[in-house]
C-alpha positions as CSV (number, residue, x, y, z in Angstrom):
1,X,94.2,105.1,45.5
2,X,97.2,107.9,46.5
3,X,98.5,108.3,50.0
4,X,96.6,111.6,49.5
5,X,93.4,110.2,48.6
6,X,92.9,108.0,51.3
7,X,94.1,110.9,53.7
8,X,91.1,112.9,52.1
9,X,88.7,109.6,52.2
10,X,89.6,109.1,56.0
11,X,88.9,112.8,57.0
12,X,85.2,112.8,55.3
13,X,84.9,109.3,57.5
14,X,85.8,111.3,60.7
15,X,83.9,114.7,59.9
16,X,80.8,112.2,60.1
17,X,81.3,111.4,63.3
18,X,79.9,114.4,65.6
19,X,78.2,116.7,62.8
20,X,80.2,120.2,64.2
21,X,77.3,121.8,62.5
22,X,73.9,120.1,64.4
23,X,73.4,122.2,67.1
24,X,72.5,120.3,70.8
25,X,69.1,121.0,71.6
26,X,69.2,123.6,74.3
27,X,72.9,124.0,74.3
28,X,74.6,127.5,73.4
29,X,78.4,126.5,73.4
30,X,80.0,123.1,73.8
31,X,83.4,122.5,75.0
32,X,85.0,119.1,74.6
33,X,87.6,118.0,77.4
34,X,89.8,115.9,75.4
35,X,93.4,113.8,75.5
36,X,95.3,111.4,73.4
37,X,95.8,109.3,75.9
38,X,94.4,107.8,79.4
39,X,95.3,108.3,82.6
40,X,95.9,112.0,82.7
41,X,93.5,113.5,84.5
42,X,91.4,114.2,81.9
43,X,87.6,113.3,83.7
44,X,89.1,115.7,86.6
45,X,89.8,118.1,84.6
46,X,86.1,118.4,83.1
47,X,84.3,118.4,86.0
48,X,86.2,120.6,88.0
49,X,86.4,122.9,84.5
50,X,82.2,123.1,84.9
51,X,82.3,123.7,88.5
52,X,84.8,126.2,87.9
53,X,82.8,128.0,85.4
54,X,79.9,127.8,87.8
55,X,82.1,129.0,90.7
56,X,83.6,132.0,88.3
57,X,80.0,133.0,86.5
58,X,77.2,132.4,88.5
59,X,74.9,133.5,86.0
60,X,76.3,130.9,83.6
61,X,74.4,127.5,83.6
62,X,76.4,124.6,82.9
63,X,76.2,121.0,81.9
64,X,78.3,117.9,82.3
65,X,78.1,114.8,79.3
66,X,80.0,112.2,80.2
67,X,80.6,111.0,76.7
68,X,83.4,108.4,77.7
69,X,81.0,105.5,77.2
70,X,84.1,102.4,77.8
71,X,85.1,104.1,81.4
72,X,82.6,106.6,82.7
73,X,83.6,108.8,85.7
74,X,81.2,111.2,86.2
75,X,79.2,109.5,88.3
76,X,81.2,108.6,90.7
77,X,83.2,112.2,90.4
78,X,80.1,114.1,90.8
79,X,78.6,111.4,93.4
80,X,75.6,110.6,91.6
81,X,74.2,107.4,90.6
82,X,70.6,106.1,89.4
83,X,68.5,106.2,86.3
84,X,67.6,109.2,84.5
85,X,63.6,110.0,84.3
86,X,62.6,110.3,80.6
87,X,60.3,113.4,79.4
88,X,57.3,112.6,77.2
89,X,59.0,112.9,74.3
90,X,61.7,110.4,75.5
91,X,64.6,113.0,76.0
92,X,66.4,111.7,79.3
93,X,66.8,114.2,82.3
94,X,70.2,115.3,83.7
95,X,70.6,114.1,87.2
96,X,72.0,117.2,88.9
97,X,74.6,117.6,91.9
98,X,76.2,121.0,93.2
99,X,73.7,122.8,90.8
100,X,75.6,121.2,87.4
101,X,73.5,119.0,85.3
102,X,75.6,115.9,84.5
103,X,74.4,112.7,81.7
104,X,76.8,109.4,81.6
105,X,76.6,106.1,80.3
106,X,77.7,105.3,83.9
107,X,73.6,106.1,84.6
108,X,72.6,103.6,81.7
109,X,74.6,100.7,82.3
110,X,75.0,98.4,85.6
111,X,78.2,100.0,88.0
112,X,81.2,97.7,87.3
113,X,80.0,96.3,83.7
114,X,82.2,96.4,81.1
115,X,81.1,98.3,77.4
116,X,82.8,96.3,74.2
117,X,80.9,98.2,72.0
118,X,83.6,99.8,68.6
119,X,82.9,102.0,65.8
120,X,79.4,102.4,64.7
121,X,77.8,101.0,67.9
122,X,80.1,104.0,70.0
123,X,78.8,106.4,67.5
124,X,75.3,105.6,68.3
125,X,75.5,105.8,71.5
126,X,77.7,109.3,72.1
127,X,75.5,110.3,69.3
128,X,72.5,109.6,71.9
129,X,73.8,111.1,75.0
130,X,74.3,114.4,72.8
131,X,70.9,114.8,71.1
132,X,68.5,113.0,73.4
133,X,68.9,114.8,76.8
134,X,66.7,117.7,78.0
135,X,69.5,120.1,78.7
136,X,66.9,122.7,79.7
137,X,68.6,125.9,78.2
138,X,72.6,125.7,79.0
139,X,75.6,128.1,78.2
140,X,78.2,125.8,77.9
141,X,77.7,122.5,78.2
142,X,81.6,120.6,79.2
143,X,82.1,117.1,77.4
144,X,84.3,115.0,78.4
145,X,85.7,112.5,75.8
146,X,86.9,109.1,75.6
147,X,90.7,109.2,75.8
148,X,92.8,109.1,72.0
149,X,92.6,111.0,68.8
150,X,89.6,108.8,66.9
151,X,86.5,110.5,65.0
152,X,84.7,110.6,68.4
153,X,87.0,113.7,69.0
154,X,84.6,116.3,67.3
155,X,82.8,119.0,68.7
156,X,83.2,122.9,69.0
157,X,86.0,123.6,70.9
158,X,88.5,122.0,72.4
159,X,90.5,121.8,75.6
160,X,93.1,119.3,75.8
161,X,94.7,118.1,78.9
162,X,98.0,116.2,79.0
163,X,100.5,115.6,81.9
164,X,104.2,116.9,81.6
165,X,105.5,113.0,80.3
166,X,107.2,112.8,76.6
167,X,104.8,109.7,76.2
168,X,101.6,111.8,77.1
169,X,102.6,114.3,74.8
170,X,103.2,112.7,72.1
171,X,99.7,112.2,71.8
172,X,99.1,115.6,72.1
173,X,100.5,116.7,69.2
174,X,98.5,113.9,67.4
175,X,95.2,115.4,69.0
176,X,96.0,119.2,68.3
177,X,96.8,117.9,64.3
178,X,93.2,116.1,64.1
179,X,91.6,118.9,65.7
180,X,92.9,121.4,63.0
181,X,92.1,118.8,60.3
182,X,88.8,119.0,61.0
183,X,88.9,122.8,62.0
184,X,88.1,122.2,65.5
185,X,89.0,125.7,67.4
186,X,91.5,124.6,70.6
187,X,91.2,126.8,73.1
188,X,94.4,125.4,75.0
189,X,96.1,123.3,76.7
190,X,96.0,122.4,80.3
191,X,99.1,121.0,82.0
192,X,98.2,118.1,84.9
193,X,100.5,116.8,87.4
194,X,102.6,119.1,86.9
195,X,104.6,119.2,90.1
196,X,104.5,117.5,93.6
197,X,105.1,119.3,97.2
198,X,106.2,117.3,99.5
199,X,103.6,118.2,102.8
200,X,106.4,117.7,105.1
201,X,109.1,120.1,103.8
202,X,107.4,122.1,100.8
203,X,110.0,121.0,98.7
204,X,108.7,120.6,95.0
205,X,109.2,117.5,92.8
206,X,108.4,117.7,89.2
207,X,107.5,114.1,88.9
208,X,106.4,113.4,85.2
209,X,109.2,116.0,84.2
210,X,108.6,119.9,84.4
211,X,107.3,122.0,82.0
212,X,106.8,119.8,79.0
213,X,103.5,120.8,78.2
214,X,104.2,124.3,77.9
215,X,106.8,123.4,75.6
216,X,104.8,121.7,73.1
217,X,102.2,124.0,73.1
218,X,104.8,126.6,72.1
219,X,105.8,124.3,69.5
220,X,101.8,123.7,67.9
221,X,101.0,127.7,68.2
222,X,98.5,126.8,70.9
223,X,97.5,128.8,74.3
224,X,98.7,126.7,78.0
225,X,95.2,127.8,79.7
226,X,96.7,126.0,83.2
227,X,98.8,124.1,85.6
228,X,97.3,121.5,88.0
229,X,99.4,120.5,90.8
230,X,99.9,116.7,91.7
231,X,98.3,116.5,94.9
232,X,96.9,114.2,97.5
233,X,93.4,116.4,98.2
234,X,92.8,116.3,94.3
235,X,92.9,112.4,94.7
236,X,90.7,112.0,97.4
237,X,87.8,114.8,96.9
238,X,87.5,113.6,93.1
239,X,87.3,109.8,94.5
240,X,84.9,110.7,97.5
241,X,82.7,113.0,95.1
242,X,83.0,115.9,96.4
243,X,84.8,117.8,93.6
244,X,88.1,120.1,94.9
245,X,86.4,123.2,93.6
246,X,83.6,122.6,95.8
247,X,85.0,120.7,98.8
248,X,87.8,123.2,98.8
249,X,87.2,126.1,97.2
250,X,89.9,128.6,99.1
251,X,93.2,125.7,98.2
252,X,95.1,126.1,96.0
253,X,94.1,123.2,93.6
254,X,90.7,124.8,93.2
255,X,92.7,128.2,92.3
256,X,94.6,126.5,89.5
257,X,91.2,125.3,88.1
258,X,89.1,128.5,88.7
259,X,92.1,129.9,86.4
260,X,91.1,127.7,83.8
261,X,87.8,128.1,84.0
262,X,88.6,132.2,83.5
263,X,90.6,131.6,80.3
264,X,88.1,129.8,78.8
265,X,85.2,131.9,79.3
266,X,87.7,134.8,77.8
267,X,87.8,132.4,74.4
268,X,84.5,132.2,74.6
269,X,83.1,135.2,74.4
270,X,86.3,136.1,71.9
271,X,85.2,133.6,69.3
């Protein structure tokens, strides 16, 4: 078999991951909060996205799926915790906090315990969380992906979030590649970390390097939707559960994110 066949063979394998085309029950439009790589903000990102679509629309109703099933954050990011009550029909119920509707893996499996699961069995399961939940009539549900550029990447739409680091971005341009392969709209590309003040003198450190994510982004033809700060509030609201565009609404943190949550409510009702 040619390089080019198995290229071809190994797209159809992927395609069948999410089927693009099976609508969520009760869902209008799905966004997928996605990154090549861990450890970038990526969970934050998604939740404060949601709440910032809540915060920018209130009309809109919005949905969280936490459909990271080996390292679940939701929970703790939207302080919620316990089992979800099933309907009659045996569709599980969104547990809800600051009016978002949020479903995780973290509310099926016991806090701490670790998920081995690979391939077929994580396919099942995301597959699960996506078409068994009484959603209840959303406008955009937010889903936030396990980390890398697998076939559990496909949705909708896409926003990818990276920090500034050559390493992270790498993987970005590995992500943006698979999501045209599969002709997965990208909506943009949101810049983390991007720079630090120091609360003491204001001076501003760009600590993972500045800029580099706006650079790329250039380079793929893709939109920068946002910058996120590096700061100490983001830390401690997402860890205590009380999201910075709730908690804080006024910073400048939640600013960055309401931003975000603008743009993408622009691509929406553009596509």
């Amino acid at each position: 078999m040619s390089k080019a066949q198995l290229e071809e063979r190994r797209q159809k394998l992927a395609a069948r991951g999410l089927p693009k085309q099976k609508p969520i029950p009760g869902v209008q439009d799905v966004i997928v909060v996605a990154s090549g790589k861990g450890g970038v903000g990526k969970s934050t990102t998604a939740v404060n996205l949601a709440l910032g679509l809540k915060h920018v629309k209130e009309s809109l109703k919005v949905g969280i799926l936490d459909a990271d099933v080996f390292g679940p954050s939701v929970p703790r990011l939207m302080n919620l915790s316990g089992n979800p009550e099933l309907t009659p029909d045996g569709s599980m119920v969104p547990l809800i906090n600051y009016g978002i509707p949020c479903m995780s893996m973290g509310f099926l499996i016991d806090d701490g315990a670790p998920v081995v699961w690979r391939g077929l069995m994580v396919m099942s399961a995301i597959q699960k969380l996506l078409y068994t939940v009484a959603w209840d009539k959303l406008d955009v549900l937010v889903i936030d992906m396990p980390p890398g550029t697998g076939d559990t990447q496909l949705s909708i739409s896409a926003v990818i979030v990276s920090t500034p680091q050559d390493i992270a971005l790498m993987d970005v341009r590995r992500g943006t590649e698979m999501f045209r392969k599969v002709n997965i709209p990208i909506f943009g590309l949101v810049q983390n970390m991007n720079s630090y003040r120091c609360p003491e003198c204001g001076h501003i450190s760009y600590i993972f390097g500045q800029d580099g994510a706006h650079k790329v982004a250039k380079e793929m033809k893709i939109d920068t939707i946002g910058d996120i700060p590096l700061t100490l509030r983001i830390r401690e609201t997402s860890d205590n559960g009380t999201p910075i565009t709730v908690s804080h609404p006024n910073g400048e943190e939640a600013k960055a994110y309401f931003h975000i949550a603008k743009s993408v409510i622009n691509k929406i009702t553009s596509v």
